[in-house]
NUGUFI-847920 format. One record per residue: residue number from 0; x, y, z of N, C-alpha, C in turn. Coordinates in nm, 3 decimals, m for minus. Atoms other than C-alpha are relative to their C-alpha. Example, Ala and Ser with C-alpha at 12.3 -4.5 7.8 and 13.67 -1.06 7.14 Angstrom:
REM NUGUFI-847920
ATOM,resi,n_c1,n_c2,n_c3,ca_c1,ca_c2,ca_c3,c_c1,c_c2,c_c3
ATOM,0,0.089,m0.119,0.000,1.230,m0.450,0.780,0.090,0.120,0.000 $
ATOM,1,m0.082,m0.119,m0.006,1.367,m0.106,0.714,m0.077,0.109,0.073 $
This chain:
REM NUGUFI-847920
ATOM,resi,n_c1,n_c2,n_c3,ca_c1,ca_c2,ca_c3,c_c1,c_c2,c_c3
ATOM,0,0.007,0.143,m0.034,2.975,m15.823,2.457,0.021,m0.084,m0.124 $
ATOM,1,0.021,0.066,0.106,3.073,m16.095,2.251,m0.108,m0.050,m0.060 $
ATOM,2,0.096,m0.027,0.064,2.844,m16.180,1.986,0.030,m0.108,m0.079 $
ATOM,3,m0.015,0.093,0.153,2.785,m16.504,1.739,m0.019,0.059,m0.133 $
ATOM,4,0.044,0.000,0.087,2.796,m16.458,1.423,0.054,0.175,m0.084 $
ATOM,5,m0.048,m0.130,0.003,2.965,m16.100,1.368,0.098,m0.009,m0.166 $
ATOM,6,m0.010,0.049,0.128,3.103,m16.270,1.058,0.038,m0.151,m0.034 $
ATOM,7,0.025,0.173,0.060,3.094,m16.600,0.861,0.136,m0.018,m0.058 $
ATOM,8,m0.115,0.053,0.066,3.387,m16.777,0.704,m0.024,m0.013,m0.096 $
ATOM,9,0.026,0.020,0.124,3.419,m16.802,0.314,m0.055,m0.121,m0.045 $
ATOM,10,0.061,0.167,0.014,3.411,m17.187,0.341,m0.005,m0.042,0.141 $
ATOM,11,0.026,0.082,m0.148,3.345,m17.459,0.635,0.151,0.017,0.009 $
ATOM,12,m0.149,0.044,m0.050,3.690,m17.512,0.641,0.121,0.079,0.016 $
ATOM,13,m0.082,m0.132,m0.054,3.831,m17.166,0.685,0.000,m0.021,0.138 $
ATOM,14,m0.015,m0.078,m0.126,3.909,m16.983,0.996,m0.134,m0.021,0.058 $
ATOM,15,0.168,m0.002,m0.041,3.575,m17.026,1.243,m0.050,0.183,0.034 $
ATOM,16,0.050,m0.148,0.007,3.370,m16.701,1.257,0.071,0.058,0.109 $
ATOM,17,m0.062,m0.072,m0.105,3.529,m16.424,1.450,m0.086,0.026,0.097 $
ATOM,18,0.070,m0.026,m0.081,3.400,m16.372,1.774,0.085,0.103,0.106 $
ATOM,19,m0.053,m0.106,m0.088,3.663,m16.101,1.910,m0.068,0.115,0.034 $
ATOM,20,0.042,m0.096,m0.008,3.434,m15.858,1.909,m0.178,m0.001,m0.019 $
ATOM,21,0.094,0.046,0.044,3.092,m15.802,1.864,m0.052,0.137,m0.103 $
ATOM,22,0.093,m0.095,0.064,2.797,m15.557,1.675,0.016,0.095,0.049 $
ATOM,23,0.022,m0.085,m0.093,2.777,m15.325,1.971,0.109,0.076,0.065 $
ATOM,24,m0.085,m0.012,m0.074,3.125,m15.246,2.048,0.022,0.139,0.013 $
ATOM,25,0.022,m0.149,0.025,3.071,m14.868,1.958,m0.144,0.013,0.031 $
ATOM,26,0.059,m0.033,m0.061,2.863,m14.636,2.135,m0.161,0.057,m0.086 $
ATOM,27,0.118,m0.003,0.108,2.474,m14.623,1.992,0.001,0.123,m0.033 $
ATOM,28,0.023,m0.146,0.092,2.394,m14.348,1.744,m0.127,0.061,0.080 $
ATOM,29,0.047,m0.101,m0.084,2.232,m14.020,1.887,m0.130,m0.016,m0.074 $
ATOM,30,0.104,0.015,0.058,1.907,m14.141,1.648,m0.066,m0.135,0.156 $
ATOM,31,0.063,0.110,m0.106,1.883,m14.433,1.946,m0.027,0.074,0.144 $
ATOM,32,0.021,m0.097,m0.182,1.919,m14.191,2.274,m0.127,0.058,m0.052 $
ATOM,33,0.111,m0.048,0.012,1.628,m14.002,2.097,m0.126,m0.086,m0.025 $
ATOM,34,0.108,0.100,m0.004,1.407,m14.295,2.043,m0.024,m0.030,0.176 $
ATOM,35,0.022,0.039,m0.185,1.492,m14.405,2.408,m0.082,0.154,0.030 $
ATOM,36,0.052,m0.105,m0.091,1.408,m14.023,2.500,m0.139,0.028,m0.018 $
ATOM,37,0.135,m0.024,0.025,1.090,m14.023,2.329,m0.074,m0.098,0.076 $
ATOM,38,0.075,0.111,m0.138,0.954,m14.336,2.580,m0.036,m0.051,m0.091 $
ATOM,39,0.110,0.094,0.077,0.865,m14.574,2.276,0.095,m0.120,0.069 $
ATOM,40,m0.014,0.115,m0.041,0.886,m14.899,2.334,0.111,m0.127,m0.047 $
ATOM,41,m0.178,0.044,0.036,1.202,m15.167,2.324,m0.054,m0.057,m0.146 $
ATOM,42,0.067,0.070,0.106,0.998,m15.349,2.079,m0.046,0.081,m0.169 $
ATOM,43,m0.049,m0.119,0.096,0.949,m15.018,1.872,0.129,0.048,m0.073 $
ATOM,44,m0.102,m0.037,0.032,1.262,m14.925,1.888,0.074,m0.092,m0.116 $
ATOM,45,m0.118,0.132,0.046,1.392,m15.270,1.749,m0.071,0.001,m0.152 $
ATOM,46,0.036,m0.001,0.135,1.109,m15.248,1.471,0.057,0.126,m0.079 $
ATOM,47,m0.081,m0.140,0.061,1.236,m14.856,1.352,0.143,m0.021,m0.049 $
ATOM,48,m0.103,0.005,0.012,1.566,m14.947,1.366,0.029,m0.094,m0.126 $
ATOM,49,m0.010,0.065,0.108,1.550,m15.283,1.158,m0.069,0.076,m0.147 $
ATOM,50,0.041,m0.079,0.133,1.314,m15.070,0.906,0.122,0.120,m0.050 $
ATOM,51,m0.145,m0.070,0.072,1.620,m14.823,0.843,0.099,m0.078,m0.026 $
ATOM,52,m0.071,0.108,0.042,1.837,m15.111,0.838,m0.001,m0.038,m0.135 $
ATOM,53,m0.024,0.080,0.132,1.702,m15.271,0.552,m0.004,0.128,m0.137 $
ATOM,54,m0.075,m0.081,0.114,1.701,m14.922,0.358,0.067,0.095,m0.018 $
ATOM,55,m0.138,m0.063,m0.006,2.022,m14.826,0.478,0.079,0.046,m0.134 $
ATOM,56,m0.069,m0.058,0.112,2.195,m14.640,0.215,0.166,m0.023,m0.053 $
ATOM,57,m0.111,0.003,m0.008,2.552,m14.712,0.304,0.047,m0.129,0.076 $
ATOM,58,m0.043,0.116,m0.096,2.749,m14.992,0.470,0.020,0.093,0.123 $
ATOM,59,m0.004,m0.009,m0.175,2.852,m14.745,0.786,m0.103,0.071,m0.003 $
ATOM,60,0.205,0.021,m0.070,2.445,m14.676,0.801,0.001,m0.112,0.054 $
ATOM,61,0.014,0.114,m0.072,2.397,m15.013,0.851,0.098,m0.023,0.133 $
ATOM,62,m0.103,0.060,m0.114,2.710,m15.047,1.086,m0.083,0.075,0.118 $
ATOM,63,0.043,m0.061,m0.110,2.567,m14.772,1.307,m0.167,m0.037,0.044 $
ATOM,64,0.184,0.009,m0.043,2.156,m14.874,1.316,0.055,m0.150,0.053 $
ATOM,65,m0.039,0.146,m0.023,2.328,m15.276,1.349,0.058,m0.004,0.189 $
ATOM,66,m0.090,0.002,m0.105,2.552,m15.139,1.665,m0.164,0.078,0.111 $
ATOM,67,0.071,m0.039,m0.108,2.219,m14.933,1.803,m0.119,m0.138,0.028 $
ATOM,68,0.088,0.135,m0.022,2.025,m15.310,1.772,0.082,m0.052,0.079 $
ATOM,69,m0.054,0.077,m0.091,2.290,m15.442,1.940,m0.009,0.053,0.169 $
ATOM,70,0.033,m0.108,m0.086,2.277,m15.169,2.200,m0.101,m0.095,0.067 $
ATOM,71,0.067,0.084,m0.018,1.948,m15.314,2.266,m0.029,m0.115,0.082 $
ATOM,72,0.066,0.182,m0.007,1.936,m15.680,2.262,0.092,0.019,0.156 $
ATOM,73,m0.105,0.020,m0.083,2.248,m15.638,2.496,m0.050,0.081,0.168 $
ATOM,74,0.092,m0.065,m0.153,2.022,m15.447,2.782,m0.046,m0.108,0.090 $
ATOM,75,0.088,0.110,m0.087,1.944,m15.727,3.036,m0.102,0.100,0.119 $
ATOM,76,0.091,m0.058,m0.062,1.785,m15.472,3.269,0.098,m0.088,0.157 $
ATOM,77,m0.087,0.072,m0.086,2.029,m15.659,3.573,0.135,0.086,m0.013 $
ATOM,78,m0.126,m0.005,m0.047,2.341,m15.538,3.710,0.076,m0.125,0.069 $
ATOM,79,m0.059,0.163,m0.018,2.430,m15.891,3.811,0.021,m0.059,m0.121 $
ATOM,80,0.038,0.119,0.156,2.326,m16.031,3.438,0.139,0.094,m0.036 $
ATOM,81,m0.075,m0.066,0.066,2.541,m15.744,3.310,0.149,m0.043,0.016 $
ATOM,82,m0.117,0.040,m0.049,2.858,m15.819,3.518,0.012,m0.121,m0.039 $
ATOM,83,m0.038,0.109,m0.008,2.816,m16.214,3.476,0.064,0.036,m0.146 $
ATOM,84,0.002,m0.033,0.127,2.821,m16.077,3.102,0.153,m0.020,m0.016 $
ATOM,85,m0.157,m0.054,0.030,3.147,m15.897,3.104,0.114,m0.103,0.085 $
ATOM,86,m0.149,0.126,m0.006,3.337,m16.187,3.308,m0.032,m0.104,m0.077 $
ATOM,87,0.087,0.064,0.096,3.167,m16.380,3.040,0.106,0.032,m0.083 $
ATOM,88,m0.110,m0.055,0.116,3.362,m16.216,2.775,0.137,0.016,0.064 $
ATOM,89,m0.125,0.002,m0.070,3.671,m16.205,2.966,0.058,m0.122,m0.004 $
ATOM,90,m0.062,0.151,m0.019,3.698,m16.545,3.027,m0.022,m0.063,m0.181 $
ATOM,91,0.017,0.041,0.129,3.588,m16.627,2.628,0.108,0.054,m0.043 $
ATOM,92,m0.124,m0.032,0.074,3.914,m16.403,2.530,0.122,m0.058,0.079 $
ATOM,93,m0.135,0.097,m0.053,4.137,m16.606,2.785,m0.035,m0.161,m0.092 $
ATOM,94,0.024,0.080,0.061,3.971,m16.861,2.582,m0.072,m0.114,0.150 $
ATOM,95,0.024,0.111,m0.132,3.864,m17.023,2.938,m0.155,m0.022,m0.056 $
ATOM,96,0.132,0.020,0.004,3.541,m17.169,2.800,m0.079,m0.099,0.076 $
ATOM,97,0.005,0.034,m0.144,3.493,m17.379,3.135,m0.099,0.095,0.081 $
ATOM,98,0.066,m0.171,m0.055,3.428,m17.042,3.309,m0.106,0.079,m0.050 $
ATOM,99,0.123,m0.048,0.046,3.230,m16.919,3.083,m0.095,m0.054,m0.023 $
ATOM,100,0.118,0.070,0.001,3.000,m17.154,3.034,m0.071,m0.038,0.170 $
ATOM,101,0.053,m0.027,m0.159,2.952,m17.134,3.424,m0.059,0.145,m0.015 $
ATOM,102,0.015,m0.187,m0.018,2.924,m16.725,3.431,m0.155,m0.058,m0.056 $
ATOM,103,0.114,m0.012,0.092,2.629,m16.806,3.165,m0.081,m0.082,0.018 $
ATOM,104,0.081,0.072,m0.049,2.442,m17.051,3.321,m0.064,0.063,0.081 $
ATOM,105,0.008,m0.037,m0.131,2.464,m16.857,3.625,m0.103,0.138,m0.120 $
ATOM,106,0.033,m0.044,0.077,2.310,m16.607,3.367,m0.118,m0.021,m0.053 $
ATOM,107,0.151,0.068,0.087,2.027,m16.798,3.192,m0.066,m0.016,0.158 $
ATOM,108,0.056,0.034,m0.093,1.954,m16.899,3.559,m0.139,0.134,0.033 $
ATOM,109,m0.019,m0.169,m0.120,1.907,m16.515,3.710,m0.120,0.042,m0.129 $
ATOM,110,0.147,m0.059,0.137,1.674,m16.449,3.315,m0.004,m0.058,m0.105 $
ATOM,111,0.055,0.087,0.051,1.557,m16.722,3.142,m0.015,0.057,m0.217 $
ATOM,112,0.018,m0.061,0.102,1.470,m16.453,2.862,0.061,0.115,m0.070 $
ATOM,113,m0.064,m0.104,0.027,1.756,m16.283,2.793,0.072,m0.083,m0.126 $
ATOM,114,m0.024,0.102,0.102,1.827,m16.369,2.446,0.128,0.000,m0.032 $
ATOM,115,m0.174,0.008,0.002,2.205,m16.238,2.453,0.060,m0.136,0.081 $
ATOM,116,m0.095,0.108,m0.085,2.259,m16.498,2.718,m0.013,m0.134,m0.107 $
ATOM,117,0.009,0.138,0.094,2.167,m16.802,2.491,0.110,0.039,m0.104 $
ATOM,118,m0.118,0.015,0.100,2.365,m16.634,2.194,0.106,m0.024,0.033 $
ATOM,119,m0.152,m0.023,m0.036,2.698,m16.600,2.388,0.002,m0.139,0.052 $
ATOM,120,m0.004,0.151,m0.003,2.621,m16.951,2.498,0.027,m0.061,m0.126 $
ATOM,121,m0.005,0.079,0.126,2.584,m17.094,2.185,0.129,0.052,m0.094 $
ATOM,122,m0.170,m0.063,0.094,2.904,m16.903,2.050,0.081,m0.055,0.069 $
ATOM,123,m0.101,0.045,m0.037,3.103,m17.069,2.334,0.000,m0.159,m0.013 $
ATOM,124,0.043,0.130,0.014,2.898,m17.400,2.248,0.110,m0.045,m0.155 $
ATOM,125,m0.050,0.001,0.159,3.042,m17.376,1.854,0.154,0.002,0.067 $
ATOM,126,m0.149,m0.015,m0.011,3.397,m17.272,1.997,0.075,m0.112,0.048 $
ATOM,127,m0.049,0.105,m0.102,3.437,m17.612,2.211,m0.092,m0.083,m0.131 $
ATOM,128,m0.011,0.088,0.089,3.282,m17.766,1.854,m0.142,m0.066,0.067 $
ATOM,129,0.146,0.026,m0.076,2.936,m17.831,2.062,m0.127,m0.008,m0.086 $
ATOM,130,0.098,m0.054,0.080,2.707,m17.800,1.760,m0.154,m0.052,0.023 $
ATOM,131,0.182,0.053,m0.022,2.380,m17.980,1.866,m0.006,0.108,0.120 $
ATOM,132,0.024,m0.157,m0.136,2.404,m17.733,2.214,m0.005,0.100,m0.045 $
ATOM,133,m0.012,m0.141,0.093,2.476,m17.442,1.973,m0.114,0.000,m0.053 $
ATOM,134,0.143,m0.009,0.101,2.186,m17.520,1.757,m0.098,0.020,0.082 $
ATOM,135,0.063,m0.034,m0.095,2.005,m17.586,2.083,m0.055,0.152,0.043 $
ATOM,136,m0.014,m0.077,m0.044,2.059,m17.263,2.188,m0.014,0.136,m0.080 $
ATOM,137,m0.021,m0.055,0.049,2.079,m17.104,1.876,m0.183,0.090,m0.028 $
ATOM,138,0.143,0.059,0.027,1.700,m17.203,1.847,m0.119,0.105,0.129 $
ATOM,139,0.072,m0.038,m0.083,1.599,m17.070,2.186,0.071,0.168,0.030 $
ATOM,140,m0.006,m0.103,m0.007,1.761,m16.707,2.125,m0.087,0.026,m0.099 $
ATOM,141,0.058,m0.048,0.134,1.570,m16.703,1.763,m0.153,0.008,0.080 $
ATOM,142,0.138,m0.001,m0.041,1.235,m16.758,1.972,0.019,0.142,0.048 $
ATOM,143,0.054,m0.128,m0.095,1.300,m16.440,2.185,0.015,0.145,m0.096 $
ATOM,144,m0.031,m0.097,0.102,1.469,m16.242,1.909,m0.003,m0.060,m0.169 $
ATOM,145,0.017,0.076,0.127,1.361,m16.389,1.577,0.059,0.094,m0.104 $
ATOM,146,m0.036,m0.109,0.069,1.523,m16.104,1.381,0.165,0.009,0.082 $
ATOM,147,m0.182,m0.016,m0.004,1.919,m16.162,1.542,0.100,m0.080,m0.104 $
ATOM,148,m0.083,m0.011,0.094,2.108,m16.102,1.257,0.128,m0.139,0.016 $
ATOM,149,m0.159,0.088,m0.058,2.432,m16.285,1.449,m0.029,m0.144,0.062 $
ATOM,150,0.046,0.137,0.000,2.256,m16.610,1.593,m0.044,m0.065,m0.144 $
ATOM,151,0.023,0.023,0.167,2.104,m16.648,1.217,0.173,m0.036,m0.074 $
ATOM,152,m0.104,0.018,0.037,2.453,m16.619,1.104,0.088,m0.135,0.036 $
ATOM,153,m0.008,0.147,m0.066,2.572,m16.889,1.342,m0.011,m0.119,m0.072 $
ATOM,154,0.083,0.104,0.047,2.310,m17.106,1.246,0.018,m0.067,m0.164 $
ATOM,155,m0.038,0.019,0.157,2.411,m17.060,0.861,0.107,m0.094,m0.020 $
ATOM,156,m0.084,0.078,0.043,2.716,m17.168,0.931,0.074,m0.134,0.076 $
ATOM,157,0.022,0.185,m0.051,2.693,m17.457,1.172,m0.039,m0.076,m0.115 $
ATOM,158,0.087,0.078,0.128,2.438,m17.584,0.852,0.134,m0.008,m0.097 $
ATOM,159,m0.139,0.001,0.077,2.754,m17.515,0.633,0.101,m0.086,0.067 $
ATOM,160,m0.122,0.098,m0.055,3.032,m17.696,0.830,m0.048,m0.159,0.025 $
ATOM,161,0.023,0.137,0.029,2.786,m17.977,0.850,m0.023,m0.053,m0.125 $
ATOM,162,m0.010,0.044,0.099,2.759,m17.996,0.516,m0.166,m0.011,m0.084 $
ATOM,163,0.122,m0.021,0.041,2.400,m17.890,0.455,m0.012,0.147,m0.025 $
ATOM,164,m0.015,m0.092,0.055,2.434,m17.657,0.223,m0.127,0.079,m0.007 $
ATOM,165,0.129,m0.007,0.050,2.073,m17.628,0.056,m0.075,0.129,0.153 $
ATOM,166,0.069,m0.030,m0.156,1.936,m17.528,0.432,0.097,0.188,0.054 $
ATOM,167,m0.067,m0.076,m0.034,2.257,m17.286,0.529,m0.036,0.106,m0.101 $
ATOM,168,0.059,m0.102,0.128,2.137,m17.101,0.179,m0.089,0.093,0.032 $
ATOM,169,0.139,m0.059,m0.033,1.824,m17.044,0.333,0.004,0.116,0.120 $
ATOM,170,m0.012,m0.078,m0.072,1.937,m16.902,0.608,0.080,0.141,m0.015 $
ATOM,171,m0.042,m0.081,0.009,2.163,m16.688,0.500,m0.056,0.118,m0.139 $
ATOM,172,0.092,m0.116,0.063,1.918,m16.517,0.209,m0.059,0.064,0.096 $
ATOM,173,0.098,m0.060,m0.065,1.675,m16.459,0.478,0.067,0.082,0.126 $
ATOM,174,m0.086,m0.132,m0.068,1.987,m16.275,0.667,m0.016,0.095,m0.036 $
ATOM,175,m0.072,m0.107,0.046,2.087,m16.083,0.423,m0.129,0.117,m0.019 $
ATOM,176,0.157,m0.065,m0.020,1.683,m15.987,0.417,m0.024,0.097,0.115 $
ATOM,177,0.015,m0.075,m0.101,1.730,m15.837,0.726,0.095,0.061,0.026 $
ATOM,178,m0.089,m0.125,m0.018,2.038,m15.636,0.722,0.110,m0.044,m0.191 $
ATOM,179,m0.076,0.012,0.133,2.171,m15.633,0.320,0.146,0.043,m0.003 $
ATOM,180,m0.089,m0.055,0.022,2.499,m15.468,0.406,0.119,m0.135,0.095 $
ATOM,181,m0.049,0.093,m0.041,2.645,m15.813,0.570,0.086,m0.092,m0.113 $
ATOM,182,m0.039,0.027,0.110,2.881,m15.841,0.306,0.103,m0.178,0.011 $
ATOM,183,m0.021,0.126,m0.010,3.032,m16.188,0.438,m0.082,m0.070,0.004 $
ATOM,184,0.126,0.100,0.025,2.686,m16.328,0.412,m0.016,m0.032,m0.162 $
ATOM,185,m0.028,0.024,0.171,2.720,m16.222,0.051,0.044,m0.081,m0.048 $
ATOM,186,m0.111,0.065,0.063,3.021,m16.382,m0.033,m0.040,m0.143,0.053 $
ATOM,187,0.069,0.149,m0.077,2.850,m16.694,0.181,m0.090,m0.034,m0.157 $
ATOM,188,0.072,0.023,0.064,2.576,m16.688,m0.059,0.015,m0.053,m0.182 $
ATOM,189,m0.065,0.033,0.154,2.794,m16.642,m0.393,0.035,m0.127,0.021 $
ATOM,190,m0.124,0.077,0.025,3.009,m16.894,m0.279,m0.050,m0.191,0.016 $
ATOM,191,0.143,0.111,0.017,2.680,m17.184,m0.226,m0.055,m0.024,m0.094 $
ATOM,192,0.048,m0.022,0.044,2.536,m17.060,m0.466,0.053,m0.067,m0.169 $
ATOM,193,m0.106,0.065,0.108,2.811,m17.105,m0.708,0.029,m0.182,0.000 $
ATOM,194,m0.035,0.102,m0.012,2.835,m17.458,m0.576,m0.129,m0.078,m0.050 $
ATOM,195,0.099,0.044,m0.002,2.500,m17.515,m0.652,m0.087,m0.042,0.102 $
ATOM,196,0.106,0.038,m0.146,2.288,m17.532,m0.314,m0.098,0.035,m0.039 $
ATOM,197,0.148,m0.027,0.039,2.004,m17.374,m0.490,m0.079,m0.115,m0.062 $
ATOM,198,0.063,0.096,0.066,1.939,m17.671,m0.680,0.022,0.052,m0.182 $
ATOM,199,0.007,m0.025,0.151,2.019,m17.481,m1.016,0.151,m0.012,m0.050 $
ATOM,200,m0.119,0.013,0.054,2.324,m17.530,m1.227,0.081,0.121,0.015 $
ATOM,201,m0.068,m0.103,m0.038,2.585,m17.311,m1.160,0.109,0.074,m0.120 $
């Protein structure tokens, strides 16, 4: 499923983040079927996973513990939610964001607390240039999943294209805090950083 935030742009005024694809698009690592098989809990799972995350050894470590979080978040527990999902993403690569912002209503309607549905909202909110609905939205996936890597990302760089640097800084340290191998957060951070958003001379 598509996914906000899957990577950031160098500057505001690049290319807008890619959203062809998302975290999850590969099939979770056989370390996640055995967590599922052991019966711990989603909430377990999500803490284990982020704890290898952050002392992932490699960038494709991280890719694969990042794709079994996505795994995850992306479970609505619905075969209706699931389907609105995937004509969801269908209609976001015809670019019909009309449609999709119907599918995903119809979506938030059916589970209020499905925090994929807000992100993929708020990614089609940013794509139609929507940024107070995006932030909106961005706001009410961070409540359910306060630890999504790719709404955080978002959020960095909405704060960036508006021109609030200082703030977008913040967000994107306290990314890179939670998955270090997000190497376009990096280059986010050099490239603020260098401008001076910290407040220190550069």
């Amino acid at each position: 499923m598509l996914a906000f935030g899957a990577l950031v742009p160098a500057r505001a005024d690049d290319a807008p983040p890619k959203v062809d694809g998302r975290v999850g698009d590969t099939p979770p690592v056989t370390r996640q079927a055995t967590e599922d098989a052991a019966g711990l809990s989603r909430a377990d799972q999500l803490d284990a996973l982020f704890k290898r995350l952050k002392a992932a050894g490699s960038e494709a470590e991280a890719t694969s513990i990042e794709n079994s979080i996505a795994t995850i978040w992306l479970k609505s527990g619905s075969d209706t939610v699931d389907l609105l999902m995937t004509w969801t993403e269908d209609a976001i690569h015809q670019k019909d964001y009309s449609l999709a912002m119907d599918y995903l209503d119809r979506v938030l309607t059916l589970k209020p607390d499905y925090a994929e549905g807000w992100n993929t909202r708020a990614t089609v909110e940013f794509l139609n240039e929507d940024y107070g609905r995006s932030m909106a939205d961005i706001e009410r996936t961070l409540k359910l999943e306060p630890r999504h890597f790719g709404a955080l990302v978002g959020l960095g760089t909405i704060l960036r294209d508006l021109g609030q640097d200082k703030q977008a800084l913040e967000v994107y340290r306290y990314v890179i805090g939670l998955d270090p191998y997000l190497s376009n957060v990096r280059d986010a951070i050099k490239d603020l950083t260098d401008k001076g958003a910290d407040g220190r001379d550069s």
